[in-house]
C-alpha positions in Angstrom: 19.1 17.2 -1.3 16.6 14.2 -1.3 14.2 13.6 -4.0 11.1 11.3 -3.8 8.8 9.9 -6.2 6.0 7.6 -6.1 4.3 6.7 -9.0 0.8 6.1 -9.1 -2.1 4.8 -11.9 -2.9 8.2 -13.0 -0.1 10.7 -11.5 3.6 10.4 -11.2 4.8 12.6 -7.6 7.9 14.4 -7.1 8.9 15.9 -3.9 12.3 17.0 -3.7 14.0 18.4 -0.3 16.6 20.6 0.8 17.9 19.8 3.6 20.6 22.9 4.6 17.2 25.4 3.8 14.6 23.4 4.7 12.6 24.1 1.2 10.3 21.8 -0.8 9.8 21.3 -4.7 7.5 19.8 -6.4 6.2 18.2 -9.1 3.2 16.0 -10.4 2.7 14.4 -14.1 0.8 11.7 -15.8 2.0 8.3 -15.3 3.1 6.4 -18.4 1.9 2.8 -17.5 3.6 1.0 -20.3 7.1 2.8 -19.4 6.7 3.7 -15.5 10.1 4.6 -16.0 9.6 7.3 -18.7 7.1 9.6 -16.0 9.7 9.2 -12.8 12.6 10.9 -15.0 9.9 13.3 -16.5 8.7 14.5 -13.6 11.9 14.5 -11.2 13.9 16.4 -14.1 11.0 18.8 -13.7 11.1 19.2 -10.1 15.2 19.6 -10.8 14.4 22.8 -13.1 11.8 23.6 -10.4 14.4 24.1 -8.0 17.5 24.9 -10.4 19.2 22.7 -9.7 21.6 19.7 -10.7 20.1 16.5 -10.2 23.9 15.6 -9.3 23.2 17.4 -6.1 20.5 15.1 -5.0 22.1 12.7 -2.5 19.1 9.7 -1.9 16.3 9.1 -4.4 13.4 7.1 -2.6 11.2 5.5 -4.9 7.1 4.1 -4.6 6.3 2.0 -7.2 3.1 -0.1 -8.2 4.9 -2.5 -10.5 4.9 -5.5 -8.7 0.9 -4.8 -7.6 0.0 -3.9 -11.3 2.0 -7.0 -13.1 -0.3 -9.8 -10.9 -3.5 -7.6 -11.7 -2.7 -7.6 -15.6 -1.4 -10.9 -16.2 2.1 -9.6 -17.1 4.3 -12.1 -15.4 7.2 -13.7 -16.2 7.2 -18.0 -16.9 8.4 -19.6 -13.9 8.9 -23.4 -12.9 8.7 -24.8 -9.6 10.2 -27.3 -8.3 8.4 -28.8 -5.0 8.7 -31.8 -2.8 7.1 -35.4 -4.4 3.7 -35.8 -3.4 3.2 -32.2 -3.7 2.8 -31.1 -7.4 -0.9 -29.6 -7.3 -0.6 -27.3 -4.0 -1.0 -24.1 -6.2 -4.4 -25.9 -7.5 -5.8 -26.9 -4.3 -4.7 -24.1 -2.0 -7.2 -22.9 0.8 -10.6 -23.2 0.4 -12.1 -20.0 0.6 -13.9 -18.6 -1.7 -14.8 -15.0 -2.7 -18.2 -15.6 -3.2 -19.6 -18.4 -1.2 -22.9 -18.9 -3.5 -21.7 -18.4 -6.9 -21.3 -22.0 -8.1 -20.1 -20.4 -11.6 -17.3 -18.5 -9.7 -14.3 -19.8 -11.6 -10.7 -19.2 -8.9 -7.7 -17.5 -9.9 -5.6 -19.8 -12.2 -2.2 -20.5 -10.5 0.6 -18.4 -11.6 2.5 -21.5 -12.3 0.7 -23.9 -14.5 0.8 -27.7 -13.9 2.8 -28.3 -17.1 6.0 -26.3 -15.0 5.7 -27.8 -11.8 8.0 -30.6 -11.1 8.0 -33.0 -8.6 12.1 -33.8 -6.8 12.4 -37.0 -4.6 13.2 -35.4 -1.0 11.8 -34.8 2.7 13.0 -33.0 5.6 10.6 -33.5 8.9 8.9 -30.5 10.7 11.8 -31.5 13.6 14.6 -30.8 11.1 16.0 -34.3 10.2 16.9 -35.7 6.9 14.1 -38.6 6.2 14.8 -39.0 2.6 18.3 -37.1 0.3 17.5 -34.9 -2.7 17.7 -37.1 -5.4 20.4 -35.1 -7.4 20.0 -37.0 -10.6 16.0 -37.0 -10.6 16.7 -32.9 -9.3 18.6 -32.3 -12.7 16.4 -33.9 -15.0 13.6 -32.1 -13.6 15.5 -28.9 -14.3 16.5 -29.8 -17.6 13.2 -30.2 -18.4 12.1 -27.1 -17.3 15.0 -25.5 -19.3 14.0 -27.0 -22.2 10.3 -25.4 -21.8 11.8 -22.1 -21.9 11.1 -20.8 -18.0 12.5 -17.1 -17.1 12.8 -18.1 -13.2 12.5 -21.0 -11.2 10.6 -21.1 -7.5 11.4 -24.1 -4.9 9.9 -25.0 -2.3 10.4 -28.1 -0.5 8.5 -29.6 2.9 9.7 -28.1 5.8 12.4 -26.5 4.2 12.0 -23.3 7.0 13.8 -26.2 9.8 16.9 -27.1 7.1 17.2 -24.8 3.6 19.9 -27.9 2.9 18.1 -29.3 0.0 16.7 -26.2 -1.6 20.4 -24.7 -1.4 22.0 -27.9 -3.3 18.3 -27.2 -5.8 20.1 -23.9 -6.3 23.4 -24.6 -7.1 22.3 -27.5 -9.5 19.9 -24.4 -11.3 23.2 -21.9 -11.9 24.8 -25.1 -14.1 21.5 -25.8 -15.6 19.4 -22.5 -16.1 22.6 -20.5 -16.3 21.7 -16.7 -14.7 18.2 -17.2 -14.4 16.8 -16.3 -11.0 16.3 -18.8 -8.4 14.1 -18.3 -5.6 13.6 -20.4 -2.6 10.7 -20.3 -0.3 13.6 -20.8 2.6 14.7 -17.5 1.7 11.5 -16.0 0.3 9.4 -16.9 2.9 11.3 -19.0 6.2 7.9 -19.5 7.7 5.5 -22.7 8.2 2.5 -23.8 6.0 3.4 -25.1 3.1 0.9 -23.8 0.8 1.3 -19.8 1.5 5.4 -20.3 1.7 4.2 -21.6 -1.8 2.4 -18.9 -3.3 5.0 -15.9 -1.8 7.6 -17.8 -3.4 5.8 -18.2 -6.6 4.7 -14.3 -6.9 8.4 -13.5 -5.6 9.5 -15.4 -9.5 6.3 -14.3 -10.9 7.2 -10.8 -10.7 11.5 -10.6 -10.1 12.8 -10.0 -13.4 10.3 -7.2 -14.6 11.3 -5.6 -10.9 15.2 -6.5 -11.9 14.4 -5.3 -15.5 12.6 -2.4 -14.1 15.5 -1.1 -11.5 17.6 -1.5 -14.3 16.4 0.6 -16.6 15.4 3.0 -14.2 19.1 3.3 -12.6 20.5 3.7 -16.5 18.1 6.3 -17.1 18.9 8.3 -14.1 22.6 8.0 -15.1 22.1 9.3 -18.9 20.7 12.3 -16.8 23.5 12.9 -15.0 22.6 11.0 -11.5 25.3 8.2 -11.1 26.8 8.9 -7.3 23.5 9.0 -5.2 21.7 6.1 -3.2 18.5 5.0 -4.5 16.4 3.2 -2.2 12.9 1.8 -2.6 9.8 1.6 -0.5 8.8 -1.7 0.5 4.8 -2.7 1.8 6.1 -3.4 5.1 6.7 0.5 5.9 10.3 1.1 5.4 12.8 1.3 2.6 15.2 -1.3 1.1 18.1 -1.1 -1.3 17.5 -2.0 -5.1 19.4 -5.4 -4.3 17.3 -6.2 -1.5 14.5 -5.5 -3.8 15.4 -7.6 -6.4 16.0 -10.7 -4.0 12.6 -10.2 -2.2 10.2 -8.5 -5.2 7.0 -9.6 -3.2 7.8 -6.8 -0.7 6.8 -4.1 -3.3 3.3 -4.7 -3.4 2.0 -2.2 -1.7 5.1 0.2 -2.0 3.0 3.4 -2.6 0.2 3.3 -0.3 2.6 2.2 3.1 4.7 5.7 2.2 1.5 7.5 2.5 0.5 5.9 5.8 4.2 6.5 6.5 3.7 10.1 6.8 0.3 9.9 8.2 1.8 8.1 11.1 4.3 10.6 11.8 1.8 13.8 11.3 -0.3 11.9 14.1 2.7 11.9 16.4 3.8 15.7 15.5 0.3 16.7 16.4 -0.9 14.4 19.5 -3.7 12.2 18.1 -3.6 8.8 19.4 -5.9 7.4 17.1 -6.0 7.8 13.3 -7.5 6.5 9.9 -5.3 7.3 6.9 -7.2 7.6 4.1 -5.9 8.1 0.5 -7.7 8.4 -2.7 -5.9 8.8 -6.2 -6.7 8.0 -9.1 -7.9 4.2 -9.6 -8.4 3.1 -6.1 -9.4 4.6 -2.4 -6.8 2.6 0.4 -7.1 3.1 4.3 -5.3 1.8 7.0 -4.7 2.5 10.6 -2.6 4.4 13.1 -2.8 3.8 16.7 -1.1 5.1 19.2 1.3 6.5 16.4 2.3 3.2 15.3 1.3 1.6 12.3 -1.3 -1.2 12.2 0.7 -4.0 9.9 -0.5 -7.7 9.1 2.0 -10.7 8.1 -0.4 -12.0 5.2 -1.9 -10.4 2.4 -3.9 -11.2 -0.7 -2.7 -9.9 -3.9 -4.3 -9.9 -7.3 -7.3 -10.1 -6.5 -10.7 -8.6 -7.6 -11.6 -5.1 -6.8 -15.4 -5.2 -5.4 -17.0 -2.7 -4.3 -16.3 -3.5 -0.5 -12.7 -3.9 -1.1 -10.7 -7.1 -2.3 -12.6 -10.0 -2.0 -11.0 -12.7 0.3 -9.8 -15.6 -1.8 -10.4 -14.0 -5.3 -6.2 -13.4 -5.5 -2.8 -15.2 -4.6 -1.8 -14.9 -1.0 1.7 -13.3 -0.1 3.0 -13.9 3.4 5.4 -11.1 4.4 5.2 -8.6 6.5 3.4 -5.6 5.3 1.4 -2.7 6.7 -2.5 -3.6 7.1 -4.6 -1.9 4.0 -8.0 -2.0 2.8 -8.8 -1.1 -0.6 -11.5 -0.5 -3.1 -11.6 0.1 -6.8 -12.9 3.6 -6.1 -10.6 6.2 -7.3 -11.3 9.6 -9.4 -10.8 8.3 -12.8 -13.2 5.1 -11.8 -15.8 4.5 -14.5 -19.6 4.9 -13.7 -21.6 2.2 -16.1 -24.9 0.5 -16.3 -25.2 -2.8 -14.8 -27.6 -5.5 -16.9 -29.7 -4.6 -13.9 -30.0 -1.2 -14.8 -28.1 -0.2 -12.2 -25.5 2.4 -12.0 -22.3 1.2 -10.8 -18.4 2.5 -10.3 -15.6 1.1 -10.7 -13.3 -1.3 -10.2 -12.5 -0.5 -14.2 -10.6 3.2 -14.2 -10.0 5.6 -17.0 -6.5 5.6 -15.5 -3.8 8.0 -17.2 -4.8 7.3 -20.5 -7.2 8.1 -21.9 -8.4 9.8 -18.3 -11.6 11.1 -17.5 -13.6 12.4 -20.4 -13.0 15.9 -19.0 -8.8 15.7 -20.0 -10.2 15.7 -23.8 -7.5 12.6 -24.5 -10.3 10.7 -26.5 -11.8 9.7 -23.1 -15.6 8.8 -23.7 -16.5 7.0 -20.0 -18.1 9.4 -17.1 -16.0 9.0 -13.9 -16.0 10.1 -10.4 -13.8 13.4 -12.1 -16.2 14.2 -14.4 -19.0 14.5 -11.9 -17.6 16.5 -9.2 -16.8 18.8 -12.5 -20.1 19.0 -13.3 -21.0 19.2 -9.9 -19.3 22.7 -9.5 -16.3 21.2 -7.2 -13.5 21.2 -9.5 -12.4 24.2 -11.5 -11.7 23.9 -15.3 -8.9 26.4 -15.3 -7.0 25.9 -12.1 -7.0 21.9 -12.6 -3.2 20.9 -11.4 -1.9 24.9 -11.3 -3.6 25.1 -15.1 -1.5 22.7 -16.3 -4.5 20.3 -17.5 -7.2 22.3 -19.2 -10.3 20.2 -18.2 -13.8 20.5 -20.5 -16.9 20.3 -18.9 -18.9 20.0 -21.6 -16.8 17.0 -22.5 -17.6 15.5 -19.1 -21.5 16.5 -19.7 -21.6 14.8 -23.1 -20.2 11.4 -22.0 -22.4 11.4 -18.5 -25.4 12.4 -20.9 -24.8 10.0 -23.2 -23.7 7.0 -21.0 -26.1 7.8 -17.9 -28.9 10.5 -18.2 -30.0 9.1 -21.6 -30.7 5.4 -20.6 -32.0 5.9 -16.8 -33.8 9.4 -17.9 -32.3 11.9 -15.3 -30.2 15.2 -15.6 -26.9 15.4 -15.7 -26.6 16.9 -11.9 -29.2 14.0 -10.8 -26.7 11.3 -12.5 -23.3 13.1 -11.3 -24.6 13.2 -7.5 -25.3 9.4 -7.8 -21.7 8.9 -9.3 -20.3 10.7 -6.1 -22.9 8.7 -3.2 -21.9 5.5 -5.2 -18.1 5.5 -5.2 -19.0 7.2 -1.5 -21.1 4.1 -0.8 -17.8 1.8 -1.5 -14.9 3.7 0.0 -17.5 4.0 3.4 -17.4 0.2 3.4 -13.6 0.1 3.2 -14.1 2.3 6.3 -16.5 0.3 8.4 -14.2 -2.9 7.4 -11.1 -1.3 9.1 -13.1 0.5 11.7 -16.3 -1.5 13.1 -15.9 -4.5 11.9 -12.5 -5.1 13.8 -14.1 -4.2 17.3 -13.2 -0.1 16.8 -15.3 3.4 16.8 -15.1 4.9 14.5 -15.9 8.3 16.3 -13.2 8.1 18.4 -10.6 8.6 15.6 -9.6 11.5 13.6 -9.5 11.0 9.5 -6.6 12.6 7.5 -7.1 12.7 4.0 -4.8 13.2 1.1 -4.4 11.7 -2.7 -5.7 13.8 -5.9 -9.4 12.9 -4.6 -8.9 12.2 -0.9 -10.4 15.3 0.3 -13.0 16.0 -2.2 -14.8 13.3 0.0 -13.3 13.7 3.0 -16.0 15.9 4.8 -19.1 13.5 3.5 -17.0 10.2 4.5 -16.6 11.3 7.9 -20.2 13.0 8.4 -21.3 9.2 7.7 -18.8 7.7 9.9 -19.9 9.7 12.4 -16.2 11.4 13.0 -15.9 14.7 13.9 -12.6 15.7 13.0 -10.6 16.0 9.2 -6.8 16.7 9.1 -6.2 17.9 5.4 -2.0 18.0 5.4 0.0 20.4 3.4 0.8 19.0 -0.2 -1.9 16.5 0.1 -1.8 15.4 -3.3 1.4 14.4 -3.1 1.0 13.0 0.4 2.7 10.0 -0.6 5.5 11.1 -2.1 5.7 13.1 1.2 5.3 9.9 3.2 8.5 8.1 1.3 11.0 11.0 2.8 10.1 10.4 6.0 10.5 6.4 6.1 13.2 4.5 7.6 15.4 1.9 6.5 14.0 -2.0 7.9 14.0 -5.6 7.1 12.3 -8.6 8.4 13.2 -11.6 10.1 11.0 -14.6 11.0 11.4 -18.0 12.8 8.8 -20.8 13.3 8.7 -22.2 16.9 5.4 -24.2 17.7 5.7 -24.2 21.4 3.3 -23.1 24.2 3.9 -19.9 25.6 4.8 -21.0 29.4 7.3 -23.2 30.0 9.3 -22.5 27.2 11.2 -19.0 27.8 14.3 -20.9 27.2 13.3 -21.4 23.6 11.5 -18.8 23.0 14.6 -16.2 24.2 17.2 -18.8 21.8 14.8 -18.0 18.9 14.9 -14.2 19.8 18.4 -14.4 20.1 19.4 -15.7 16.7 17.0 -13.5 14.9 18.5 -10.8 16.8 21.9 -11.9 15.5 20.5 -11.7 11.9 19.5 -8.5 12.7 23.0 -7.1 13.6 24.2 -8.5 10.6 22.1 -6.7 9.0 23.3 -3.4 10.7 26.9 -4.3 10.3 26.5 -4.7 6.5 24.5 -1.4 6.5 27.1 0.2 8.6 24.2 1.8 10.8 25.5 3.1 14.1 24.6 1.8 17.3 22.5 5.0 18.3 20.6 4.9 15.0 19.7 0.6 15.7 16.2 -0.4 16.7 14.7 -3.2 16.8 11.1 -4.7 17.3 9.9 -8.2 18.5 6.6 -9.9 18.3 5.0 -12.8 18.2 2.2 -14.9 16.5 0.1 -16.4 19.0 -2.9 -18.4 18.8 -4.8 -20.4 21.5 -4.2 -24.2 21.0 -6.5 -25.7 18.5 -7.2 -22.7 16.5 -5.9 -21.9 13.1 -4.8 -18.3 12.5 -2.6 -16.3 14.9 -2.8 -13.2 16.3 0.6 -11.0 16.1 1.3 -9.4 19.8 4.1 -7.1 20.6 7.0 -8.1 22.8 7.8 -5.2 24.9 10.9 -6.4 26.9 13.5 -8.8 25.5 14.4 -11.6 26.9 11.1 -12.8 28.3 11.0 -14.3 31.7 8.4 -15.7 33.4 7.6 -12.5 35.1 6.6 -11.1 31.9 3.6 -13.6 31.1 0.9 -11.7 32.7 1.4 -9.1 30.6 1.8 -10.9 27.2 -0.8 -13.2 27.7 -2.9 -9.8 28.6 -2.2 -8.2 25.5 -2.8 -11.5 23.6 -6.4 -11.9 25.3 -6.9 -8.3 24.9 -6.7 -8.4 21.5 -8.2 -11.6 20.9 -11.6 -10.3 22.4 -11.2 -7.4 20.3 -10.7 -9.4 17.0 -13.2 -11.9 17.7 -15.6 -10.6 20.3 -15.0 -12.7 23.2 -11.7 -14.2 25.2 -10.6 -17.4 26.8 -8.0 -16.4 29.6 -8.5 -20.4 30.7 -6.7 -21.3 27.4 -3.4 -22.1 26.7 -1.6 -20.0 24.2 0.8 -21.1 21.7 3.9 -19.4 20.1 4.3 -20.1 16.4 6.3 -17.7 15.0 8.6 -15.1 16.6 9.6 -12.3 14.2 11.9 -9.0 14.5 12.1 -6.3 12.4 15.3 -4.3 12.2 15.2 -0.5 11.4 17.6 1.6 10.7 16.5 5.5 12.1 17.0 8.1 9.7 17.0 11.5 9.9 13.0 13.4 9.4 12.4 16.5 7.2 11.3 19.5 8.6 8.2 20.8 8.1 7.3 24.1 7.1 5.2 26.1 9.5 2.9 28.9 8.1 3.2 32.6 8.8 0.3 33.7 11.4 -2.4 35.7 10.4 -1.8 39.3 11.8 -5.6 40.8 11.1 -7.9 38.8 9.7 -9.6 36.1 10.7 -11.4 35.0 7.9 -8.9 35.0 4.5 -9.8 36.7 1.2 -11.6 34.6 -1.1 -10.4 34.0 -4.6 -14.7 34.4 -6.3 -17.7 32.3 -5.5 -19.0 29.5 -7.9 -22.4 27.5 -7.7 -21.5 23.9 -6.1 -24.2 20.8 -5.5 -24.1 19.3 -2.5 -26.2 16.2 -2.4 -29.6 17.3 -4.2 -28.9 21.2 -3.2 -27.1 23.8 -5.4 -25.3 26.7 -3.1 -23.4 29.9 -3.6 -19.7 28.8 -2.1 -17.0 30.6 -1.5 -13.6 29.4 -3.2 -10.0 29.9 -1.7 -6.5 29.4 -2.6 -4.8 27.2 -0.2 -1.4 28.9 -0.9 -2.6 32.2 0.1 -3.9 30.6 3.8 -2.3 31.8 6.8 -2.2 30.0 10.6 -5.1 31.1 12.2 -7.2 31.7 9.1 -10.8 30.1 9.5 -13.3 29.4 6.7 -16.9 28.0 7.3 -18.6 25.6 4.5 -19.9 25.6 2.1 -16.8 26.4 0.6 -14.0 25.2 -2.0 -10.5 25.5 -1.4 -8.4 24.5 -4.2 -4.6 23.8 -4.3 -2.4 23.0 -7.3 -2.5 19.4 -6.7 -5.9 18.6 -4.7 -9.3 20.6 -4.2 -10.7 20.0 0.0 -14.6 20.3 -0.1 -15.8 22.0 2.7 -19.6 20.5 3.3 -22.4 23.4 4.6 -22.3 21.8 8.1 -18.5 22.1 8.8 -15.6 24.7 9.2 -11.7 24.4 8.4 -9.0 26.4 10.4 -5.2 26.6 9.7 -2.8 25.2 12.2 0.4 26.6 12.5 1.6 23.9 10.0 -0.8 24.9 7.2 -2.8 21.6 7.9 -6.5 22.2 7.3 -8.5 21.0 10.5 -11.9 20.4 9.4 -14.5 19.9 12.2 -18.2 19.4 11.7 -20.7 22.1 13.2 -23.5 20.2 14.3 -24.1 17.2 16.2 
């Protein structure tokens, strides 16, 4: 058996899979944010007595986690000193110069993660060619870190000048640390981050010491909790943001890879759903319970970005660029917003009504859970708005009030702006609609895509209570719902392989140059199959992908192309500097075929193929067409108030068809079926949710 859990801001998700019968169990409970720890043995032991049986039996664990993501947000960090190259000492201060809001001259920016006080400067320089210019001064290296032991640091980052060409220095750096600091981490940016420019090697390496023992402490705990339960024999790997799974080791040497574990498991399993059922195009969207993400999926491939910003501030149109720290590593491409269902609707000193970023999270929750709660939220309104039932909330395992709900939206709404409570509750849902639409538009239109010619699927606790209206404002005509949406995720982390990332910076044009180009391949190829080898991963299981970062000369930010066929030769130009042009006309709006490209960095990513679950198809519908209902309840939809039918998902057959308006709940989601579209069951049990008009 194989268990998976992915732990969110609000809900903790257990899957758990047998893989002789091909059955799922499942399980969803509150997250415990102080202890994440406390909710993932809570909820997998419940799964366990779910399917009776012996959590001995379960062979991998694959774990989700938001640790990393959550510890920069709330300023729960670890003290780290760096040690950098002379001349050097305020790079965290001065970083890029981008700004998250252009005309706010009162903005303050992110204070570093490392403050001046720990940064030390070491006499050294390596050239960008590799050469030795000036030794490591060992004696000014170990007063430096004396100093910094003295001042009490947890871990220690270094990062030296061109240390990506020769890791010589930082490696002698880290063998004078284990004398001096004892078994406090050491991370070096050679290791962290073996890529040029200097300041965002910097800040990767810096979140990488930021965040590594609370990951370490975290796996820890986690491993000796699973073992005072009786699970000491199995393999537990963990999702990193790149797409793929890592060991707990390889997690603890590269921490910055885990921050955005959860939502790349769910775009995970959208990718392969996309593949199983033929759609070439496809926006993953998931909405839980403090934020809505999307990403991409074309062509069944995941849409993935080598830099990321981390940290930052949730606006309303997603992160703002350069409100956070910047991570470069390798990571699947998503755009958030702080819209989720336990976001927090509030009165701006405008008078305005806004929601989110701020969440009711799992505690208190939404006013509606009766935990001392006293903010309206996006759950609270679709309560109130007839789309959530107060009995058959998660199975009936959360009794939910809606006079509870009422009073707070009443109270902290209707009262000051002089509206009802269905008046106020609608606005709730258009707002945090208004803000996850923009996360849409971001990913769609304004990287050169239509929108209408993808399909949406939608999963998370509140990912398809607004599916139907986000589409119907994009303009897209088709909603996959998947079976066990609201655990989607947790879905998403069985299905992922096992991968790493290798990177090499080459600066050299892109004709002319196959001979370096191919060595570079080559040796990252090489670190690849040691890779395999240590993994013991058969040759039929091996796969490997190549790219590159290209830019035209003169420019500053790359574009990352796929190499097809490895090793290049020259007969292979046309159609790499095709794709490059290609895509640089779809970034950017126009091309420049004249121009010479250069190569900056080649990188590979090594995956080790594992075997899929199986899905579970859905008995056909023998008679009828349209399913029994389960009642009918009054439910608003934008200022109207309609008779809907409501359905249980789990008594849903292949073939069954349903036309809005209509509500059909589940024990761990509730799909809202608008008056202008109509769902019907695939053989999988997906709900495929088309609109009816034009």
């Amino acid at each position: 058996m194989r268990a998976a859990v992915d732990i969110g801001g609000t809900f903790t998700d257990i899957i758990i899979y047998d893989e002789e019968m091909e059955i799922y169990w499942r399980s969803k409970v509150p997250s415990s944010p102080d202890n994440p720890e406390k909710a993932f043995i809570r909820g997998l032991m419940k799964a366990v007595e779910t399917a009776d049986r012996d959590i001995s039996s379960i062979s991998t664990i694959t774990h989700g986690t938001t640790i990393v993501t959550n510890s920069l947000l709330e300023g729960k960090i670890s003290k780290v000193g760096l040690i950098i190259t002379k001349g050097f000492k305020d790079i965290l201060e001065i970083g890029r110069q981008q700004r998250p809001d252009l005309y706010d001259l009162m903005k303050d920016r992110k204070k570093p993660l490392v403050p001046r006080c720990l940064v030390e400067e070491v006499k050294e320089r390596i050239t960008a060619e590799a050469d030795v210019q000036t030794p490591l001064d060992k004696e000014n290296a170990r007063n430096k870190l004396e100093r910094l032991n003295n001042r009490a640091i947890e871990a220690l980052a270094v990062v030296f000048l061109f240390s990506f060409t020769k890791s010589k220095h930082e490696q002698e750096i880290k063998e004078l640390a284990k004398k001096i600091l004892g078994n406090k981490p050491v991370y070096l940016s050679s290791e962290i981050s073996p890529e040029f420019r200097e300041y965002e090697r910097a800040s990767t390496t810096v979140i990488a010491a930021s965040v590594g023992p609370k990951v370490k402490n975290y796996l820890r705990a986690l491993r000796k909790n699973l073992c005072v339960q009786g699970w000491n024999s199995g393999n537990l790997n963990i999702m990193h943001s790149g797409g793929g799974v890592s060991t707990p080791e390889q997690a603890e040497e590269q921490p910055q890879t885990l921050i955005e574990s959860g939502p790349a498991a769910g775009l995970i399993g959208a990718s392969f759903l996309s593949e199983m059922l033929g759609m070439d195009k496809v926006i993953a969207f998931d909405m839980g319970g403090t934020t809505a993400k999307a990403g991409m999926i074309l062509g069944h491939e995941l849409v993935c970005t080598p830099e990321y910003e981390v940290g930052g501030e949730l606006h309303f149109s997603g992160r703002q660029k350069g409100s956070g720290y910047t991570v470069r590593t390798p990571m699947i491409d998503v755009v958030e917003c702080g819209a989720g269902a336990g976001s927090i609707a509030w009165i701006d000193k405008g008078g305005h009504v806004k929601v989110g970023p701020q969440s009711a999270g799992a505690v208190p929750g939404p006013a509606c859970y009766g935990k001392k709660g006293k903010e309206p939220t996006v759950t609270d309104a679709h309560l109130i708005l007839g789309r959530l039932s107060e009995s058959n909330f998660l199975g009936g395992e959360i009794k939910i009030d809606k006079a509870l709900a009422e009073n707070a939206i009443l109270r902290r709404l209707c009262g000051p702006l002089k509206m009802d409570e269905e008046e106020a509750a609608s606005g709730i849902i258009a707002i945090a609609n208004a803000s996850m639409l923009r996360i849409l538009r971001l990913l769609t239109i304004s990287r050169g895509y239509d929108p209408r010619d993808f399909t949406l699927i939608a999963y998370g606790g509140a990912g398809p209570l607004h599916a139907c209206e986000l589409a119907e404002k994009m303009l897209i005509s088709r909603v996959i719902i998947p079976q066990m949406a609201g655990l989607f995720s947790s879905l998403g982390l069985l299905f992922s392989d096992m991968s790493t990332d290798f990177v090499e910076t080459v600066m050299v044009a892109l004709e002319g140059n196959t001979k370096k180009i191919n060595k570079a391949i080559s040796s990252l190829q090489k670190k690849a199959g040691t890779w395999f080898e240590g993994k013991k991963v058969s040759e039929s299981n091996r796969k490997v992908l190549v790219s590159a970062d290209m830019r035209l000369f003169r420019q500053n930010y790359e574009l990352n192309i796929h190499i097809p066929v490895y090793p290049i030769s020259e007969s292979d130009m046309d159609e790499i500097k095709s794709a490059f042009h290609n895509k640089h006309e779809q970034i950017y709006g126009h091309k420049a075929p004249e121009e010479n490209i250069q190569v900056v960095s080649l990188r590979i990513r090594a995956i080790e193929v594992r075997k899929k679950p199986v899905l579970i198809q859905v008995r056909k519908s023998e008679k009828d067409r349209i399913p029994k209902r389960q009642g009918t309840r009054n439910v608003w939809f934008e200022d109207k108030q309609m008779k809907s039918k409501i359905y249980s998902r789990d008594k849903l057959l292949y073939g069954h068809h349903i036309n809005g308006p209509a509500i059909i709940e589940e024990r761990e989601s509730t799909t809202v079926l608008g008056p202008d579209w109509n769902a019907k069951v695939d053989e999988w049990g997906n709900l495929v949710l088309k609109i009816q008009k034009e």
